[in-house]
Each structure stands twice: as structure tokens, then as C-alpha cells.
N, CA, C and O atoms as a MOPAC input file, in Angstrom:
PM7 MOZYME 1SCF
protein

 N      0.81500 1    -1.19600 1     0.00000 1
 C      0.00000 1     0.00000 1     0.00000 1
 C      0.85500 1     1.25500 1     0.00000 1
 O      0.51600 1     2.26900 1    -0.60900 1
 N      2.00800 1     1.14800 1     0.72500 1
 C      2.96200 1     2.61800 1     0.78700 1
 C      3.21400 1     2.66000 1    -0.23100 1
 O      3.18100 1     3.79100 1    -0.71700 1
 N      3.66700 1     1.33300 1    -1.29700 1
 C      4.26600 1     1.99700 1    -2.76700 1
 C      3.42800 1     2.49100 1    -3.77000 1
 O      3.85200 1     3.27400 1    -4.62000 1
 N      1.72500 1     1.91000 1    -3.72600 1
 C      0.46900 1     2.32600 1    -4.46200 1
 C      0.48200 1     3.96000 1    -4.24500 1
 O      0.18500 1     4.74600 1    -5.14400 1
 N      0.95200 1     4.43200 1    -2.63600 1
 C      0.61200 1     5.54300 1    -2.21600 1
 C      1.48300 1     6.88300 1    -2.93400 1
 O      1.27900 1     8.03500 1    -3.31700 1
 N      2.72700 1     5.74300 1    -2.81200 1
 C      4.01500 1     7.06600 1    -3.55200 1
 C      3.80100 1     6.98400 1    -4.60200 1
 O      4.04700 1     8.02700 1    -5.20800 1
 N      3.22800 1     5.77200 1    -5.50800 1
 C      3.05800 1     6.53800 1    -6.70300 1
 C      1.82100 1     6.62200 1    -7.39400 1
 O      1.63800 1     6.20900 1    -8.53900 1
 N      0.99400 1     7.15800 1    -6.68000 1
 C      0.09100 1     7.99300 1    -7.25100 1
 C      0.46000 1     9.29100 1    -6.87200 1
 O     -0.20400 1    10.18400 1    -7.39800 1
 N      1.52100 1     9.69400 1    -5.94300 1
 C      1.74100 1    10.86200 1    -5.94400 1
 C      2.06500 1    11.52900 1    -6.97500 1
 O      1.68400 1    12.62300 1    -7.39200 1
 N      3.10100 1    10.48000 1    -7.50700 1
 C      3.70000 1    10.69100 1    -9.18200 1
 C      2.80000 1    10.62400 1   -10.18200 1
 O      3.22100 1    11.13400 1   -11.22000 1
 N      1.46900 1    10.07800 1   -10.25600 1
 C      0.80300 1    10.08200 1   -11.08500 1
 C      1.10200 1    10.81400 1   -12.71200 1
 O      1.32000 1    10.36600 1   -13.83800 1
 N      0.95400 1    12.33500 1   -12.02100 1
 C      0.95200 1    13.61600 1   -13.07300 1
 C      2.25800 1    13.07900 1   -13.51100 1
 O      2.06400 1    12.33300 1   -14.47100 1
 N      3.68400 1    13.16600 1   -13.15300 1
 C      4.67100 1    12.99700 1   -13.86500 1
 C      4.58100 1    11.60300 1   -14.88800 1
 O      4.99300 1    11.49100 1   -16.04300 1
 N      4.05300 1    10.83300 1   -14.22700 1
 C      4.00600 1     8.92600 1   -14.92600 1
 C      3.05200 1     9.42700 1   -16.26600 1
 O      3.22000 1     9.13000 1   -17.44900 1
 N      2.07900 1    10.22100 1   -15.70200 1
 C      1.19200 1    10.41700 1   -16.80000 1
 C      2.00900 1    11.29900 1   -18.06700 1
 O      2.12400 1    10.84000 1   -19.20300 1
 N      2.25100 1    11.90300 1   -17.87600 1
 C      3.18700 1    12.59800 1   -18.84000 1
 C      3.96000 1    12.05600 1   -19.25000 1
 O      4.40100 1    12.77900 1   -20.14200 1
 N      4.74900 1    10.78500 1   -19.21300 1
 C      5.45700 1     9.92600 1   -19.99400 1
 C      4.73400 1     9.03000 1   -20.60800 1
 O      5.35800 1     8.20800 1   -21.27800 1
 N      3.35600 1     8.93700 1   -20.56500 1
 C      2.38900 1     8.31000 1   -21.00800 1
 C      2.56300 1     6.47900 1   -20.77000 1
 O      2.59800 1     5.61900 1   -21.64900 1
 N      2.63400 1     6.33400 1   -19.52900 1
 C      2.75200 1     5.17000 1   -18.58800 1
 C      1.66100 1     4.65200 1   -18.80600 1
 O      0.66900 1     5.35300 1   -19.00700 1
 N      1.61300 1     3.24300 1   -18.81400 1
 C      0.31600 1     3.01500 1   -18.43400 1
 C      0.90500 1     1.51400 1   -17.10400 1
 O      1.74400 1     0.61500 1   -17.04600 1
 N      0.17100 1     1.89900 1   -16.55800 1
 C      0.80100 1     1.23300 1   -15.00400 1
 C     -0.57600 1     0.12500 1   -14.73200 1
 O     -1.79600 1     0.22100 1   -14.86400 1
 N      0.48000 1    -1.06500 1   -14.23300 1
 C     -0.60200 1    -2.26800 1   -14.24800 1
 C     -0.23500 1    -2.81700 1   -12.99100 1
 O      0.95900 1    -2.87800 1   -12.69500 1
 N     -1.09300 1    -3.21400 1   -12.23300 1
 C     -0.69200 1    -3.76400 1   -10.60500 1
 C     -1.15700 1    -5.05800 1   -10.79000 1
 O     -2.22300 1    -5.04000 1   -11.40600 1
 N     -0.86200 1    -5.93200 1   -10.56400 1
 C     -0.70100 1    -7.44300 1   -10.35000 1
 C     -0.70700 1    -7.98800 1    -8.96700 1
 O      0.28000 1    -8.04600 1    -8.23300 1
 N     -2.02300 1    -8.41800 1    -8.65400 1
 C     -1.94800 1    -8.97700 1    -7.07700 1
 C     -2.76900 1   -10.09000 1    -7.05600 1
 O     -3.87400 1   -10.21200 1    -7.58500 1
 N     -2.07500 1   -10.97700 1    -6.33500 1
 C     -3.09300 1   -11.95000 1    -5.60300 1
 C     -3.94400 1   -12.07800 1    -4.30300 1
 O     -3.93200 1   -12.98800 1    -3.47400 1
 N     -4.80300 1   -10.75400 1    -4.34200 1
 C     -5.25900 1   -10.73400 1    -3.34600 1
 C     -6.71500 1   -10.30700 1    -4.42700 1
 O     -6.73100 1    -9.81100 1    -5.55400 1
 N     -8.14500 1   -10.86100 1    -3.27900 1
 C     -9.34700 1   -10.71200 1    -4.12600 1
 C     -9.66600 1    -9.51400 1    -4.91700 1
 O     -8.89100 1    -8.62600 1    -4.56300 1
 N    -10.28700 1    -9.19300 1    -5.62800 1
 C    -10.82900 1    -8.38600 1    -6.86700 1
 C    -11.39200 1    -7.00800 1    -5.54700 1
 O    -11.11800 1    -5.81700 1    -5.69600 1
 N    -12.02900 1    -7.45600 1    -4.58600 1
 C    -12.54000 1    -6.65400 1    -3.91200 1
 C    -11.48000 1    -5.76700 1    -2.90900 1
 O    -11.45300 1    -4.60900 1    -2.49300 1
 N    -10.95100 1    -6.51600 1    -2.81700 1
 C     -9.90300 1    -5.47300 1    -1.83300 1
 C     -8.76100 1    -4.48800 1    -3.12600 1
 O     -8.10400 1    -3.46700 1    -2.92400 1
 N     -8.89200 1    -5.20900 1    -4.24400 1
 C     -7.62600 1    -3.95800 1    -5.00800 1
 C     -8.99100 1    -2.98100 1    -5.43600 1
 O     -8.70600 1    -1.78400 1    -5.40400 1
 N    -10.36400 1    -3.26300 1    -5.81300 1
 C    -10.93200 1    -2.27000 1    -5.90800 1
 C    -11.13300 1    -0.84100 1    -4.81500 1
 O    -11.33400 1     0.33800 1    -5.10600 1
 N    -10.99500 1    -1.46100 1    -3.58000 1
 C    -11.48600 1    -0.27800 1    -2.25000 1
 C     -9.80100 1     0.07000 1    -2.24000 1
 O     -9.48900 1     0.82600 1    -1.31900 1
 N     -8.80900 1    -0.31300 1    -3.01700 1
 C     -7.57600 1     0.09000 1    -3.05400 1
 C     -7.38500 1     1.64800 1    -3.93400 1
 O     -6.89500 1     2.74300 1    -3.65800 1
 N     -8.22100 1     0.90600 1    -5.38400 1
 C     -7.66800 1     1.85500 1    -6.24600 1
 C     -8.57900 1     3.09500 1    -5.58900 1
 O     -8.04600 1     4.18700 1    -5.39200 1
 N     -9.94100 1     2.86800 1    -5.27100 1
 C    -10.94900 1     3.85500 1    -4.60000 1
 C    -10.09800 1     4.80100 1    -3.71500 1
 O    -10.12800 1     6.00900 1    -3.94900 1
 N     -9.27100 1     4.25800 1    -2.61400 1
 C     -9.30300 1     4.50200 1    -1.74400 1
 C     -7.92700 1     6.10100 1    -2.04500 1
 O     -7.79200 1     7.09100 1    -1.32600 1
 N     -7.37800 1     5.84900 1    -2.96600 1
 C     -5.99300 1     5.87600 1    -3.79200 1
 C     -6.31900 1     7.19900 1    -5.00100 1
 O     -5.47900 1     7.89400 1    -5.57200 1
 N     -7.91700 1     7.24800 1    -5.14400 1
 C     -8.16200 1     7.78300 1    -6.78200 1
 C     -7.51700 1     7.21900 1    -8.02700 1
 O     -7.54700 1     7.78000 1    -9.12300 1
 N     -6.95900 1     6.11600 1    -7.78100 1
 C     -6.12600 1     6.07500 1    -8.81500 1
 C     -6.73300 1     5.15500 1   -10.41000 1
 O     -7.48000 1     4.17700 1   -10.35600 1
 N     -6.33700 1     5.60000 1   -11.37100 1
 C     -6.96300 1     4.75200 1   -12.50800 1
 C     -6.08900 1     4.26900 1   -13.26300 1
 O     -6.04600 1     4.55900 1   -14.45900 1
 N     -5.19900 1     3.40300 1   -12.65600 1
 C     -4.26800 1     2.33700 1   -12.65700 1
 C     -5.15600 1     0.57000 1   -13.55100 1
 O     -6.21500 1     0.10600 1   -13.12800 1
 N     -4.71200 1     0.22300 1   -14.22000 1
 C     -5.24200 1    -1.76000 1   -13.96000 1
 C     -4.54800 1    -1.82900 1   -13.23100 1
 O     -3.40800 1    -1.43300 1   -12.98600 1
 N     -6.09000 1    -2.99600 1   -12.37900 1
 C     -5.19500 1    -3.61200 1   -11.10500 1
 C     -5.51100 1    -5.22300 1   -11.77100 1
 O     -6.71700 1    -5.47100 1   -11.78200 1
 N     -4.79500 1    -6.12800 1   -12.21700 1
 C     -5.28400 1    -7.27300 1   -12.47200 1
 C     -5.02800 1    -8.41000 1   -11.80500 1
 O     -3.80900 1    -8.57900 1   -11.77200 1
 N     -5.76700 1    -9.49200 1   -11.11400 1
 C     -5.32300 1   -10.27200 1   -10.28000 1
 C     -4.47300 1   -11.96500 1   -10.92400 1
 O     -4.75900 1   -12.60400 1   -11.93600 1
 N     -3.71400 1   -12.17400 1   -10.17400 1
 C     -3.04300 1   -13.50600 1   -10.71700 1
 C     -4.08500 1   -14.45400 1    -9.33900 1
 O     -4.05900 1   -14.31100 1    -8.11600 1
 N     -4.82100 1   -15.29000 1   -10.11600 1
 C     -5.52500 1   -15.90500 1    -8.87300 1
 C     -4.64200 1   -17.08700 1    -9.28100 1
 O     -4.24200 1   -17.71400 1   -10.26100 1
 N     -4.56000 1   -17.00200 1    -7.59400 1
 C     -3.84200 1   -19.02300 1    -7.08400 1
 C     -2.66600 1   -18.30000 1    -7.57900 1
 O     -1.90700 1   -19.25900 1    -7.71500 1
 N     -2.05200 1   -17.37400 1    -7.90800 1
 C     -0.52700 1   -17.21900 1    -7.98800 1
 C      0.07100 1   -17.83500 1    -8.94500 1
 O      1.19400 1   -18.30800 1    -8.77000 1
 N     -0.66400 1   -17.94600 1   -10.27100 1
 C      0.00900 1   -19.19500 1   -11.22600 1
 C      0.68200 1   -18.06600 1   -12.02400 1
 O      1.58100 1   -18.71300 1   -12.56200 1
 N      0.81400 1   -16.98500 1   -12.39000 1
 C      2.04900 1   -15.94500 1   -12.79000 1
 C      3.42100 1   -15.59700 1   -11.94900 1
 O      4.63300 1   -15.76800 1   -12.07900 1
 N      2.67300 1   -15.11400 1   -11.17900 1
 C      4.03700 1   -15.84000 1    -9.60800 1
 C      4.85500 1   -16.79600 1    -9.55900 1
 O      6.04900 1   -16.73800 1    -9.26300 1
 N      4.23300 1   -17.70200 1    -9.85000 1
 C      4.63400 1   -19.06800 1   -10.19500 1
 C      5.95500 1   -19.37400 1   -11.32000 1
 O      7.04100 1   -19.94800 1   -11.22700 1
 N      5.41100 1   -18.84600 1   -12.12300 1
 C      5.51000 1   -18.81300 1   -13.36900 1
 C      6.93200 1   -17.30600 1   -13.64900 1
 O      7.51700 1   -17.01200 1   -14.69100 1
 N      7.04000 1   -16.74100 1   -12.39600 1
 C      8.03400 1   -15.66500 1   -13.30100 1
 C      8.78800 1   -16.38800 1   -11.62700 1
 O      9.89600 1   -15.87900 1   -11.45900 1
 N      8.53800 1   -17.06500 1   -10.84400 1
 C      9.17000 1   -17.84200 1    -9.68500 1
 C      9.56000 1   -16.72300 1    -8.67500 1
 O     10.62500 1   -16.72300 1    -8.05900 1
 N      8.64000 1   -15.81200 1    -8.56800 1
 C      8.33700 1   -14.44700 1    -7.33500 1
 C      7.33300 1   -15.16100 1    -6.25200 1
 O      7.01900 1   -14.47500 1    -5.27900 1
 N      6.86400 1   -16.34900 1    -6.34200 1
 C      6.04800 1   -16.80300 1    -5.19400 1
 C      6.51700 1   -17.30100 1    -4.31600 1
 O      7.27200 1   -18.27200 1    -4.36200 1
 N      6.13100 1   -16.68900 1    -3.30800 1
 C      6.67800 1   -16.43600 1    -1.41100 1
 C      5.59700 1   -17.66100 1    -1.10700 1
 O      4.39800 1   -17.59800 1    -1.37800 1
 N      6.22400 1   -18.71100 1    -0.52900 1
 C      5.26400 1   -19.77500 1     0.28700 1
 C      5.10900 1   -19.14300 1     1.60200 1
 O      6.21200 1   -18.69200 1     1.91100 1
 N      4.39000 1   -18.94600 1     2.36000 1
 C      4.16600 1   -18.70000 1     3.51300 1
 C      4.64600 1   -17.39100 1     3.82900 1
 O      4.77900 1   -17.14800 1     5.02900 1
 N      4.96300 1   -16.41000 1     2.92400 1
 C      5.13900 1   -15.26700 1     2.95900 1
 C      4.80500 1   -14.23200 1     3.58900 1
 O      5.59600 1   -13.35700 1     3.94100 1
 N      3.39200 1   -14.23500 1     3.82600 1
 C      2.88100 1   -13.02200 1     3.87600 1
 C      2.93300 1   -13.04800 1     5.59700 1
 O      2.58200 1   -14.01000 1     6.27900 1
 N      3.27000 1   -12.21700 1     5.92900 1
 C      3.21700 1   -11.23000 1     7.43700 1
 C      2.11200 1   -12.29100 1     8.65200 1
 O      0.89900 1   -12.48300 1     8.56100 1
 N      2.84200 1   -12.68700 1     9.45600 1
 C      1.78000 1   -13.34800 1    10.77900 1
 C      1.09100 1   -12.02600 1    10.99400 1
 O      1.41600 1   -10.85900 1    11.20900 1
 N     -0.17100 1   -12.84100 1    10.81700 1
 C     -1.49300 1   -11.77400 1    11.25000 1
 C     -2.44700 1   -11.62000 1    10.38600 1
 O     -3.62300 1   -11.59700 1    10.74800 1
 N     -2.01600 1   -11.47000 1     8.89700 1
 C     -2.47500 1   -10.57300 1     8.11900 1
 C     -3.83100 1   -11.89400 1     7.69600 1
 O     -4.97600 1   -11.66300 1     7.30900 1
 N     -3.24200 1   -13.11300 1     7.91900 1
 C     -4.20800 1   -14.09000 1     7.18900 1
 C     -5.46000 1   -13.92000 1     8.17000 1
 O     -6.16400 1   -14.80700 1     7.68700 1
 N     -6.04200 1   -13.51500 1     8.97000 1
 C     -6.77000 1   -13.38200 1     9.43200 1
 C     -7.83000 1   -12.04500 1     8.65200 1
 O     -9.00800 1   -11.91700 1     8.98500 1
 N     -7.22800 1   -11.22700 1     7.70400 1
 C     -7.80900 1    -9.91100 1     7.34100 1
 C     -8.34200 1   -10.49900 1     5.70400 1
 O     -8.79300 1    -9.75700 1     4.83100 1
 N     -8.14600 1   -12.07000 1     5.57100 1
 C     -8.38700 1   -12.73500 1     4.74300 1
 C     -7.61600 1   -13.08300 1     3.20400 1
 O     -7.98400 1   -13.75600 1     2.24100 1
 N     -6.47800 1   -12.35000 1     3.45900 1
 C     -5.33700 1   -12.79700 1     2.88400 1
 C     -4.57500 1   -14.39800 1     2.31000 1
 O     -4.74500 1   -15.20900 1     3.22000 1
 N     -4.08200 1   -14.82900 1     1.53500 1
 C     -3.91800 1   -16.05800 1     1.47200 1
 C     -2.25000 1   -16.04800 1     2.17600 1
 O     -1.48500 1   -15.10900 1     1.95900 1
 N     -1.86200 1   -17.26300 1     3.04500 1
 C     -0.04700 1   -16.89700 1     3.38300 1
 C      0.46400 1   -17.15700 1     2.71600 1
 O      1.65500 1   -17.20000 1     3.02700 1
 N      0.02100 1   -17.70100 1     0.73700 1
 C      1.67300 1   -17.29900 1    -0.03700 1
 C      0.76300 1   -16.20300 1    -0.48400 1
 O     -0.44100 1   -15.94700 1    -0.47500 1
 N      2.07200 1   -15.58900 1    -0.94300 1
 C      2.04200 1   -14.17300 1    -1.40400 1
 C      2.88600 1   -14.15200 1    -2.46100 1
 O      3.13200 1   -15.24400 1    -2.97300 1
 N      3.54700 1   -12.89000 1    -3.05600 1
 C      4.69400 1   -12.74000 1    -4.01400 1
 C      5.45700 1   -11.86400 1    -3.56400 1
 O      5.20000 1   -11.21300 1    -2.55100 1
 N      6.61300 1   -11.71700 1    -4.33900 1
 C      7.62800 1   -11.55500 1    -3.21600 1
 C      7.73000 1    -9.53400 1    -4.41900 1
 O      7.75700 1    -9.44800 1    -5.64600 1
 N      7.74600 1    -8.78400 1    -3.76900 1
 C      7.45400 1    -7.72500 1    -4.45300 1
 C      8.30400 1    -7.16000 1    -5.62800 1
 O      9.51500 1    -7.15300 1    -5.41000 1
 N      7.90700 1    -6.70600 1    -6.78300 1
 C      8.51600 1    -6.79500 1    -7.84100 1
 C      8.10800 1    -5.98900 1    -8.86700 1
 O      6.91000 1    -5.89300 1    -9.13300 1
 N      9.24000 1    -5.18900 1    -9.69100 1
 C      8.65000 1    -4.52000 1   -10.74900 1
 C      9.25800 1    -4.29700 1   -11.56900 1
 O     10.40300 1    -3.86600 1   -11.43200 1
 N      8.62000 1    -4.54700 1   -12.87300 1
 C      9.38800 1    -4.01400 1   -13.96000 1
 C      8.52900 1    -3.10200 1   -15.10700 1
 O      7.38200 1    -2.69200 1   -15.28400 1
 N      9.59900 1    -3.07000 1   -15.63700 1
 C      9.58600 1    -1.85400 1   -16.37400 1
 C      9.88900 1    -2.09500 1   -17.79700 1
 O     11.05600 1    -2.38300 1   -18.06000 1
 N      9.02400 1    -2.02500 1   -18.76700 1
 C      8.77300 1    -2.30000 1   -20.49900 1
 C      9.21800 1    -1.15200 1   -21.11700 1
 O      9.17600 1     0.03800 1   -20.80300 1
 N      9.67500 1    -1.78800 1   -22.10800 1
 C      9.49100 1    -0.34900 1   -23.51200 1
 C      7.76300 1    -0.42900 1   -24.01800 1
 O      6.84800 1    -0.84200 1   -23.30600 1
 N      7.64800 1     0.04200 1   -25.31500 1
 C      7.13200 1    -0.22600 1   -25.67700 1
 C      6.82700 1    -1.52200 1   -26.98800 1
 O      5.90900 1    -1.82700 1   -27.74900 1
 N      8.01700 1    -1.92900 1   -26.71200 1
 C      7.96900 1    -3.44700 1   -27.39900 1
 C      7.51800 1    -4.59000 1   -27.56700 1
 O      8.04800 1    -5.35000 1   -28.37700 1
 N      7.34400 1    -4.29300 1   -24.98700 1
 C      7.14800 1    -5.34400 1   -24.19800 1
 C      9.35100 1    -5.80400 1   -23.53200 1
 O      9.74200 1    -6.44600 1   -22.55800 1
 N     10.07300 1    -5.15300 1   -24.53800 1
 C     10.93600 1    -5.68400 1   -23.54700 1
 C     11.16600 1    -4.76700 1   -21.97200 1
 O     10.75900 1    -3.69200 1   -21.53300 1
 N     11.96500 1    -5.77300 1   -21.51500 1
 C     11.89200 1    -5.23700 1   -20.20700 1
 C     13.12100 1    -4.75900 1   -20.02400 1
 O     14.08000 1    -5.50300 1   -20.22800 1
 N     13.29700 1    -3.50900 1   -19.63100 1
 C     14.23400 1    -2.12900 1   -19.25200 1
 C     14.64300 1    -1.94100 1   -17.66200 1
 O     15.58900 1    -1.27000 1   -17.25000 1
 N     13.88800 1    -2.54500 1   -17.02700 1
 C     14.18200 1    -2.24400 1   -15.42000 1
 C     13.37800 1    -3.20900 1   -14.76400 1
 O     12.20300 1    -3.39700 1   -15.07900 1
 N     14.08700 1    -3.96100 1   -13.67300 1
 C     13.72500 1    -4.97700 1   -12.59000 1
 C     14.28800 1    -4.68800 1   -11.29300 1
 O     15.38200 1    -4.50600 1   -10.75700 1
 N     13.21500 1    -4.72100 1   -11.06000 1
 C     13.49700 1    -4.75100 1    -9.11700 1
 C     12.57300 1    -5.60900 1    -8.74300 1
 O     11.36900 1    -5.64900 1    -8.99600 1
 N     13.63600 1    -6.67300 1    -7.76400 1
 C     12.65600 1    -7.98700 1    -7.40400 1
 C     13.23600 1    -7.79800 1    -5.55500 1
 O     14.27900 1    -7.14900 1    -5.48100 1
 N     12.91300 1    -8.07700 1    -4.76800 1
 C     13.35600 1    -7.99700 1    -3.47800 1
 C     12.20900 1    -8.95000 1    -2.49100 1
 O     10.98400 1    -9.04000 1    -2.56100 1
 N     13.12400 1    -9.53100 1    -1.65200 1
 C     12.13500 1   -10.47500 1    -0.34100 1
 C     11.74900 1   -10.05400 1     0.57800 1
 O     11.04500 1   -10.59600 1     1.43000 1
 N     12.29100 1    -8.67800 1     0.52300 1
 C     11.38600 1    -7.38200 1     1.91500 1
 C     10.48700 1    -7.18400 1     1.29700 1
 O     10.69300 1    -6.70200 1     0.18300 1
 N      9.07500 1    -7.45700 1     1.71300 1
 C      8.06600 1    -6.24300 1     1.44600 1
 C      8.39000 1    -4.74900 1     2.26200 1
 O      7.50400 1    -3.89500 1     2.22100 1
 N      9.35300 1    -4.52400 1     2.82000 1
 C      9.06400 1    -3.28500 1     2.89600 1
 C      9.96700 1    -2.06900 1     2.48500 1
 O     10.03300 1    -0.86400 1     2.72500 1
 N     10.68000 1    -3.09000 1     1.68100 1
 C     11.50700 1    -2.52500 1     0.56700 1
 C     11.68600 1    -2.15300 1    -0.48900 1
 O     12.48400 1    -2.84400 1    -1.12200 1
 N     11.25800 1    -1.28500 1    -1.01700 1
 C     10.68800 1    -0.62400 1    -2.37700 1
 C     11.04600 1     0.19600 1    -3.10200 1
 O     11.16400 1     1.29600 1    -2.56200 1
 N     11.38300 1     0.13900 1    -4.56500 1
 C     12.10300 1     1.68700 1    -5.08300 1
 C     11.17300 1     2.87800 1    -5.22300 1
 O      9.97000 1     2.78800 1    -5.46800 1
 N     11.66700 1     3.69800 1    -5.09100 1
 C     11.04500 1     5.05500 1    -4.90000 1
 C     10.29300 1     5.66500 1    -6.19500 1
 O     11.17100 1     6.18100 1    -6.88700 1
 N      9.45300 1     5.76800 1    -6.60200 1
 C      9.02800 1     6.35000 1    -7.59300 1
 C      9.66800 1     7.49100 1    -8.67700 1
 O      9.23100 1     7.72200 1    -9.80400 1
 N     10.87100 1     8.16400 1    -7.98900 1
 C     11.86700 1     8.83100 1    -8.67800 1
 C     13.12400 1     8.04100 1    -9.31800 1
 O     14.03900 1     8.49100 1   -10.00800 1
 N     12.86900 1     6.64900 1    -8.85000 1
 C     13.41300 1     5.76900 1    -9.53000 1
 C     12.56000 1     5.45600 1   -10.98900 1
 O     12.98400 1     5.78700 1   -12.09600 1
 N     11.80900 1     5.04400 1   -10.84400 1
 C     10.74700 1     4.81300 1   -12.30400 1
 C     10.98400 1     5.96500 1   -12.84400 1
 O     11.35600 1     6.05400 1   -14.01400 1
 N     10.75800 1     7.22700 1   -11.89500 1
 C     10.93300 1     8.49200 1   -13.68400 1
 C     12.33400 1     8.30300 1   -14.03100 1
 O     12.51200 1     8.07600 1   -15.22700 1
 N     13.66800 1     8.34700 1   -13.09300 1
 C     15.01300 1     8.63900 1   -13.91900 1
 C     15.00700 1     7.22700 1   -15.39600 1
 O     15.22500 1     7.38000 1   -16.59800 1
 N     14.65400 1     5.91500 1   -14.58500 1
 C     14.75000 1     5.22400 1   -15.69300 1
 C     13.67400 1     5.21600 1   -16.70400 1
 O     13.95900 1     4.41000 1   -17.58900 1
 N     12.35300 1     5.90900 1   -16.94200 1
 C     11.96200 1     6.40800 1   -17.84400 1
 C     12.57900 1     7.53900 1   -18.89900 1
 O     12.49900 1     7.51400 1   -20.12700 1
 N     13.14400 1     8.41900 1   -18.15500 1
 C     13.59700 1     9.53100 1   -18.28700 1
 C     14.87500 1     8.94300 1   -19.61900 1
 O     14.96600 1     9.39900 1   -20.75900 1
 N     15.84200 1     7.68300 1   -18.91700 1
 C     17.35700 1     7.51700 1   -19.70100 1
 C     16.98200 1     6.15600 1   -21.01000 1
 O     17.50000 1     5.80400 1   -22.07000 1
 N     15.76200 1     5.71100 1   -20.14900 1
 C     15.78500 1     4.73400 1   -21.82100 1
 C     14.79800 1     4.95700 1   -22.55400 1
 O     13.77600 1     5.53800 1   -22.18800 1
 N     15.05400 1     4.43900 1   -23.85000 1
 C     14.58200 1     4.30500 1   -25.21100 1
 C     13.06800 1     3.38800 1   -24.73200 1
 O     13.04600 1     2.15700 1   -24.72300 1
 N     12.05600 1     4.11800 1   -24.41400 1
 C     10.75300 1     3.78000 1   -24.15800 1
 C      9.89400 1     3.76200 1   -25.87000 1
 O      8.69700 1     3.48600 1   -25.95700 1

């Protein structure tokens, strides 16, 4: 949620590079909606249910997610947080994969590397 938060701050700048920003979660349809609500933001949020993209790019955290949280109805694997960054080709220009969730690049990271490559 802190990184949804920083960058919608950026929005206006992302928008002006003509971003189009896609969130990927495995968590229900209903909670990224009261997300984007909550956020203003008009982002896709699209869900990987059962984690079979996770899977599949091998970012899935078994038992990952935070003691506690499975109670707020969360599933405990999770993915392990991650982002990249396309041209417009589809190739990919920038990865950040990390096993902290609470470790995250800064949104002035996404503009400089918007900013230096061939988008």
C-alpha cells in the first residue's frame, strides 16, 4: 500500500510519460478495488488468482505473507514484491525484485529510468 501511495503521488509525472501502469496482485478483486478507490487512482489492477504468474516468473513467497495478516483474509503465499519496467515493445528495461516487502524503489526511480531509456 505505501508503494500504491508514492506513486500515485507521481501520477501527473508517470502520466506525462504516457505510462500506463498495471498492478498485479493476488489478493481478491474486492480489496484492489477499495484500493484503487481509496488511492483515486486509474491504474489496472489485475489479479493472478492461485498465484500461477508468480509461479511462473518464480516471485512466489510460500508462507510469505506477514503473521497476522491471514486473518484480514489474505492467502499466506504471497509474491515476493517486484517490478518491472517495459518499452514499448514489451521488452523489459528495469527490474526490481526484493524479499522485503518493505523494501521498495522510490518512484523517482521509475521516472530517472523512464527519463534515460529508449521507451
Amino acid at each position: 500500500m505505501a508503494q500504491i501511495k508514492e506513486i500515485a503521488s507521481q501520477y501527473k509525472e508517470l502520466e506525462k510519460r504516457n505510462v500506463n501502469i498495471v498492478f498485479i496482485s493476488p489478493q481478491p478483486h474486492k480489496q484492489t478495488k477499495t484500493l484503487a478507490k481509496k488511492f483515486n487512482l486509474n491504474f489496472n489492477f489485475l489479479i493472478d488468482h492461485k498465484g500461477k504468474v508468480a509461479q511462473q516468473l518464480n516471485i512466489l513467497s510460500k508462507n510469505g505473507l506477514p503473521i497476522g495478516l491471514q486473518t484480514l483474509g489474505y492467502n499466506s503465499d504471497t509474491v515476493m514484491p517486484t517490478v518491472l519496467i517495459t518499452n514499448k515493445e514489451g521488452k523489459i528495461v528495469f527490474v526490481d525484485l526484493t524479499n522485503n516487502y518493505r523494501v521498495r524503489p522510490e518512484p523517482k526511480t521509475f521516472l530517472r529510468i523512464l527519463d534515460t531509456c529508449d521507451l
